[in-house]
C-alpha positions, 0 to 999 in steps of 0.5 A: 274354816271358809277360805276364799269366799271373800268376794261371794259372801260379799255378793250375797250381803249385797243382795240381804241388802237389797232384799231388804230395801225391797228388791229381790234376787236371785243367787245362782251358786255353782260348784263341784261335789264338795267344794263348800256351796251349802257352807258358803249359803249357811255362812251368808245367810246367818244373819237373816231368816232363812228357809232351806228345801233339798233336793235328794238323789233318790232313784226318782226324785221327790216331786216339789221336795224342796218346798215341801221341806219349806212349808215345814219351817214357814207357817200357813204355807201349804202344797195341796193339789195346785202347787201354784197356789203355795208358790203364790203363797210364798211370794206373798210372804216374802212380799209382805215382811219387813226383814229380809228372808232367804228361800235356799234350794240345794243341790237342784242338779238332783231337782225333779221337773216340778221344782225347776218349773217352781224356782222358774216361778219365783225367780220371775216374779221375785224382783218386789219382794224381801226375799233372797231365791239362792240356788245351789248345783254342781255345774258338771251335772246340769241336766237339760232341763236344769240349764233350760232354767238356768238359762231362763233365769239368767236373763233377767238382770236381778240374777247373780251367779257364784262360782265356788272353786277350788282352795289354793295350796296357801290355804290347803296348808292353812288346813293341814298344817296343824296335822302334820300333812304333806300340804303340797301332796294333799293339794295335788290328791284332792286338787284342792276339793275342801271336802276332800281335804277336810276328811283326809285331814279328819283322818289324821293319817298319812295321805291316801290315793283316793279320797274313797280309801280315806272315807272307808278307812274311817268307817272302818275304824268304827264299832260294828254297832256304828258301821250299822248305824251309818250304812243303814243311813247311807241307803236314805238320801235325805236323812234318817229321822233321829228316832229311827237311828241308834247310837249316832254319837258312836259315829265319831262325826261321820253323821251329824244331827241337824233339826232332828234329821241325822246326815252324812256330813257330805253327800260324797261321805254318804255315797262311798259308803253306800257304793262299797256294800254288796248287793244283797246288803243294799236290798236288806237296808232298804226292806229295813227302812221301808219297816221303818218309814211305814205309814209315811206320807212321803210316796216318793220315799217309800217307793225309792226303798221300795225300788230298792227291795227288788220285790215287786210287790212292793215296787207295784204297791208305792211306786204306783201312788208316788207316780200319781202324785208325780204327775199331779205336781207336773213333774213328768220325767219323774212320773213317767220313770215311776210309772215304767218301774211299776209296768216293768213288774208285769209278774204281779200285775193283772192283764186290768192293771197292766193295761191301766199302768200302760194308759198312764205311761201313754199320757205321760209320754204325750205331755212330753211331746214323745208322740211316737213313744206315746203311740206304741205304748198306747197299742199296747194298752189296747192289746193288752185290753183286748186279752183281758176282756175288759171292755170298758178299759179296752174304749177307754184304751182305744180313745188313749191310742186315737188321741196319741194317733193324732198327735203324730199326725196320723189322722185319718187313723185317729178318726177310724180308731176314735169310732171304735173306741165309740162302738165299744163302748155304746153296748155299756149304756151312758158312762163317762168313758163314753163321753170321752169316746164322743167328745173325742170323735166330735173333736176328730170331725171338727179337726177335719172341719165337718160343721154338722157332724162334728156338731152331731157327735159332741152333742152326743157327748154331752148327752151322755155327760147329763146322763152320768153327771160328769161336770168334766165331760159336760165342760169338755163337750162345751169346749169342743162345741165352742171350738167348731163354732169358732173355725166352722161356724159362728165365731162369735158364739164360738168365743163365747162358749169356749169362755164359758167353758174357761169360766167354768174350768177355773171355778172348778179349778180344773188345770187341765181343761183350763190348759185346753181351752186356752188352747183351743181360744188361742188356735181357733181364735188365731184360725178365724184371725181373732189376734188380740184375745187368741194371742194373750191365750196362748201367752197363759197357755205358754206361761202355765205349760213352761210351769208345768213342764207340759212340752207338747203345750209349750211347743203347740202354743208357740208355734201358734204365737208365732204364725199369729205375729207372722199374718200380722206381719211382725216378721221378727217376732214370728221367726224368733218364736219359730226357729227355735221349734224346727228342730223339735223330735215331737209332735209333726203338727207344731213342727209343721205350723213353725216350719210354715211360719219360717217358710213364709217369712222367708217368702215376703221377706225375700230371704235365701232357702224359702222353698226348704221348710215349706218343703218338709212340711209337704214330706210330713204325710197324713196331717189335716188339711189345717196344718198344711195349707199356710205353707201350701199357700206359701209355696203358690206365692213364692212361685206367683212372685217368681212369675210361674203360675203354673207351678203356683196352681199345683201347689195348692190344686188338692188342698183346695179341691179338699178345702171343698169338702170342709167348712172352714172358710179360711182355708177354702179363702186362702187356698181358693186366693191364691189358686186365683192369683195364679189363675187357676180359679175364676171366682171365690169359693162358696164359703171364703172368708170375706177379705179373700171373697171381696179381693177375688171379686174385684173389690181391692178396696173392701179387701183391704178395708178388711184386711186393715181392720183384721191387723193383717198389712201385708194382705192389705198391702196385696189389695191395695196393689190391684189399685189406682196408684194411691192405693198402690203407693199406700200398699208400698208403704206398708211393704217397705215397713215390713221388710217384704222386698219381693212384693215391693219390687212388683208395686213399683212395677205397677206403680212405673206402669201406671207412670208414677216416678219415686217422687210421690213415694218419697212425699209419703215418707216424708208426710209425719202421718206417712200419709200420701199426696191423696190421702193429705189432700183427703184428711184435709177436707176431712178436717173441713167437715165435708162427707166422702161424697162431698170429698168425691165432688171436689177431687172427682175421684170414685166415692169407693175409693174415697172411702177406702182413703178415708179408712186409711187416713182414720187409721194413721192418724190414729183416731177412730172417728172423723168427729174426733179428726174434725175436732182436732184430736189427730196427731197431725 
């Protein structure tokens, strides 16, 4: 009987309703053990079609079980190697029907990563379709990564969440009434828990202390023959098929059959029986159902069983493949579990094998984001090669431990490691391990902003990739190539191999090389303050690494977004991308670009404790130099704004005499300005950017031209205060805009000492445009048609600070021509 599910069985017809209008939903409904979520879904859901996918307690769960039991009841739906097209699959079919349809998952406290990245899919897009997303999970058992879902989905407003709770002692009597039961003792041993009060009543007895007891004592009661049956599925979490079990009606309702699947009637049922059998007992019904299930596709079972078995033959032969398919679906947690079941059986494994299952755990613990872990078992391989012989597993040992070096922000050893890996593997001839080799040792050089070695190696590289015809290792090294152009060389050409590279991973429909270069668009981009198509690659990077459950991508690209949003000054925006990762236990190179965007918003913006994450970024030893000197630039400005230049020149002195060495103009612009600001540098270093090189050679205006085209205000704003006072109040304007206090305390300095009073500024506020008394004067004799020469004459003013006004006026006006503002097309 369904007693008190009134209210949510009216939610759930609410939501048919609106599916059926074309608005799709998402039903979150929470629970306890046995408390009548799957009755309730069955009982809101029986008027519609419906597709059901589980979630199993297998010692691993299944990778994307759920959907694959979807894909079984809906035609033309298929999971083949990117489960992303099915998901897309099953959006478009629920899109494109006429009646409402429910797509239910149970029990997803039990999900693999996958299937929680999967309902993160769909609930996100669910909103135009015919479809119902219900969910169902005990609310005691929620994992970390099931409340991250659950809290992602909560947001959105087409999400509903059910509580199911206890039955009242009303209708607990209702139950047991009919049997005789003491209805007061029964509600107060079950505590109103349905499935519990169902099966003491089933039991027909007097009430026991446990549930447990009332459970065995059923099974008890049965024939040998049945007992047998219903251990036998005990030990099989997802259902035994019908052809595998004997005399299922002997059961006298224990099991039940359902689409040829024979169950528990509750998991709980199924879970007392199995944790009554003895050991040896276990390890039998197991042996028994991997007989039984031989030449299933289903890896994730089998190696479930053969877990089971204790045997590690058995363990290394079917938890290796399910591993495989694990991580290929993205559900990490499940392969790196799986992946440590098979190293653990070390008595069977060859040193070879060892060393490979070690290499797989290394990689996996990396897209985690648990470097160090990452690290030490990548050491391991490379002993364990070393002992085997194997010198092509041992380079392909020693480019793993390099790759997880970097990552910890050991760097300088991750490039003497990565040359070895090299050396290694040279005596071999052209392999693809050694492309590997060179493109990583290419990378490492790029990395550390050496042009014309990094540049040396990856051509190497793909060299070698020709050689062998690895089309991967080819796209690979172009990538790579594209990334040194972009932050070392020609940028323009960097952009346009690193598109190639994209362009030919996604025909090739490679993820992971997608994954890269995005990666590689969004921070190099960001790097050479390419915003607009950094920014939209790192919010795919973000979105297809949340899907996939890739930790280190999802912190790595957010950091990024947010030191991007913090150059162009959306200060709130950067912070909330940030925060958020400064608490992070991975790797030190996204936690020092999020510690440096905190640091640095703190700085303009004047907040309380600037100097505390700047400051772990200085503790975080042996990162590359382009990961420390935003917040080392951020330090010399603090202590430039608080007026000790001394301590502003020893913030950056090193890394700027480093900075010398690289090639990155960037880093040699920005650390070179602000060892000029504190007067520790005369003029521009050779290689600075243009924007830094213009402003440290006198040239305020061109900077800050510059610096308006780039997006960046608050350099801009620091250009104009070397101005007349026009420029100076254009520059106030901007810093009262964006909140930064501390530099807008000096531009009314500059403005008292060059005798401007805060009338003026109140006449710039006021203008709609928020153009100054200069900058209205120039936009109306730009609106006569006159040049900037012309304009010069008539104002007597300078033609380089006229043109620096008429940037000005273009750009808050919003037109992108004098011809459009002449012809009347600005907003004014």
């Amino acid at each position: 009987m369904l007693l008190e599910r009134g209210s949510q069985l009216q939610t759930l017809s609410l939501l048919v309703d609106d599916a059926r209008a074309g608005r799709g939903s998402v039903a979150l409904v929470e629970g306890e053990a046995g408390c009548g979520k799957s009755t309730l879904l069955r009982a809101g859901t029986s008027a519609m079609d419906s597709w059901w996918g589980y979630c199993d307690p297998l010692s691993t769960p299944r990778p994307l079980g759920p959907l694959l039991d979807i894909a079984s009841q809906v035609p033309g739906l298929v999971l083949g190697v990117d489960p992303f097209e099915a998901y897309d699959v099953l959006l478009r079919l629920a899109r494109d029907r006429v009646d409402p349809v429910a797509i239910v998952v149970e029990d997803v406290h039990w999900a693999d990563e996958a299937t929680l990245g999967m309902l993160l899919h769909l609930g996100r897009r669910i909103t135009d379709t015919h479809a119902v997303v219900a969910v169902s999970f005990r609310g005691d058992e929620v994992s970390p990564s099931l409340r991250r879902m659950l809290g992602d989905l909560g947001r959105h407003p087409h999400t509903h969440r059910l509580e199911v709770g206890p039955l009242s002692l009303g209708s607990v009597l209702e139950l047991a009434g009919p049997a005789g039961l003491d209805a007061a003792a029964l509600h107060a041993a079950t505590a109103g828990n349905p499935f519990f009060v169902s099966e003491i009543v089933a039991s027909g007895g007097d009430v026991p202390a446990n549930v447990r007891d009332a459970v065995l004592a059923r099974n008890a009661a049965l024939p040998a023959a049945a007992r047998d049956t219903i251990e036998l599925v005990s030990a099989e979490p997802r259902g035994l098929e019908l052809e595998h079990v004997p005399g299922v009606d002997a059961t006298r309702g224990v099991l039940a059959v359902a689409d040829g699947v024979v169950r528990f009637r509750h998991d709980l049922a199924r879970r007392t029986t199995y944790d009554s059998l003895a050991p040896d007992r276990r390890v039998q019904l197991h042996r028994r159902l991997l007989g039984l299930l031989a030449g299933s596709r289903d890896v994730a079972r089998l190696a479930h069983h053969a877990v089971g078995t204790r045997d590690p033959a058995l363990v290394v032969a079917h938890a290796w493949p399910a591993a495989a398919e694990a991580l290929a679906r993205g559900a990490h947690l499940e392969a790196l579990a799986l992946y440590q079941a098979v190293s653990a059986q070390e008595s069977v494994l060859t040193s070879e094998q060892r060393t490979q299952v070690l290499l797989e755990v290394a990689d996996t613990l990396s897209r985690l984001d648990l470097q160090e872990r990452s690290t030490d078992t990548a050491r391991r391989a490379v002993g364990e090669a070393e002992r085997s012989g194997d010198t092509l597993l041992l380079g392909k040992a020693r480019f793993m431990l390099a790759r997880a070096l970097w990552r910890t922000g050991a760097s300088a050893e991750a490039g003497d490691v990565g040359e070895q890996a090299v050396v290694t593997l040279r005596p071999l001839g052209p392999t693809s391990a050694l492309a590997d080799a060179l493109r990583g040792a290419a990378q490492a050089q790029m990395l550390a902003r050496h042009h014309l070695p990094a540049l040396t190696r990856v051509r190497q590289a793909a060299d070698v990739a020709a050689q062998v015809g690895d089309e991967a290792a080819s796209i690979r090294a172009e990538l790579i190539e594209g990334t040194i152009e972009l932050v070392t060389g020609d940028p323009d050409r960097g952009v346009e191999l690193l598109l190639s590279s994209l362009e030919r991973a996604r025909r090739r429909d490679d993820r992971q090389i997608v994954v890269e270069s995005l990666g590689m668009l969004g921070s190099g981009g960001g790097e050479a303050r390419l915003y607009d198509r950094a920014y939209r690659c790192l919010t795919e990077l973000s979105a297809m690494a949340q899907d996939r459950n890739h930790d280190y991508q999802v912190a790595y690209s957010t950091s990024w977004q947010a030191r991007i949003r913090c150059e162009q000054g959306r200060f709130d925006e950067a912070l909330a991308l940030a925060e958020p990762l400064t608490e992070s236990q991975g790797s030190p190179i996204s936690l020092a670009t999020a510690l440096g965007v905190v640091g640095r918003v703190r700085v303009r913006r004047g907040d309380a404790d600037a100097m505390a994450p700047l400051d772990r970024v200085v503790a975080l030893t042996g990162l590359e130099l382009q990961h420390r000197w935003v917040s080392l630039c951020a330090l010399a400005e603090l202590h430039w704004l608080a007026g000790d230049l001394e301590a502003g020149r020893n913030a950056v002195r090193d890394a700027y005499a480093q900075s010398l060495t690289t090639d990155s103009p960037w880093a040699q612009g920005e650390l070179g300005y602000w060892l000029w600001r504190n007067e520790g540098l005369d003029v521009p270093p050779p290689l600075a950017a243009k924007p830094f090189a213009a402003h440290m050679r006198g040239d305020w205006a061109a900077a800050a031209d510059l610096w308006a085209g780039i997006g960046c205000p608050y350099e801009q704003a620091l250009a104009l205060l070397d101005g007349d006072a026009d420029a100076v109040l254009s520059g106030l304007a901007l810093l009262d805009r964006l909140g930064a206090r501390p530099l807008a305390v000096r531009a009314r300095r500059r403005l008292a000492d060059l005798g401007v009073g805060r009338a003026p500024r109140r006449t710039t506020l006021a203008h709609p445009l928020g153009l100054t008394e200069r900058e209205a004067e120039v936009h109306a004799l730009l609106r006569e048609g006159l040049t900037n020469a012309e304009i010069a004459d008539r104002l007597v003013l300078s033609t380089r600070t006229v043109d620096h006004h008429v940037s000005a006026v273009l750009r808050k006006t919003g037109v992108s021509s004098r011809s459009e503002l002449r012809d009347g097309f600005s907003s004014s």
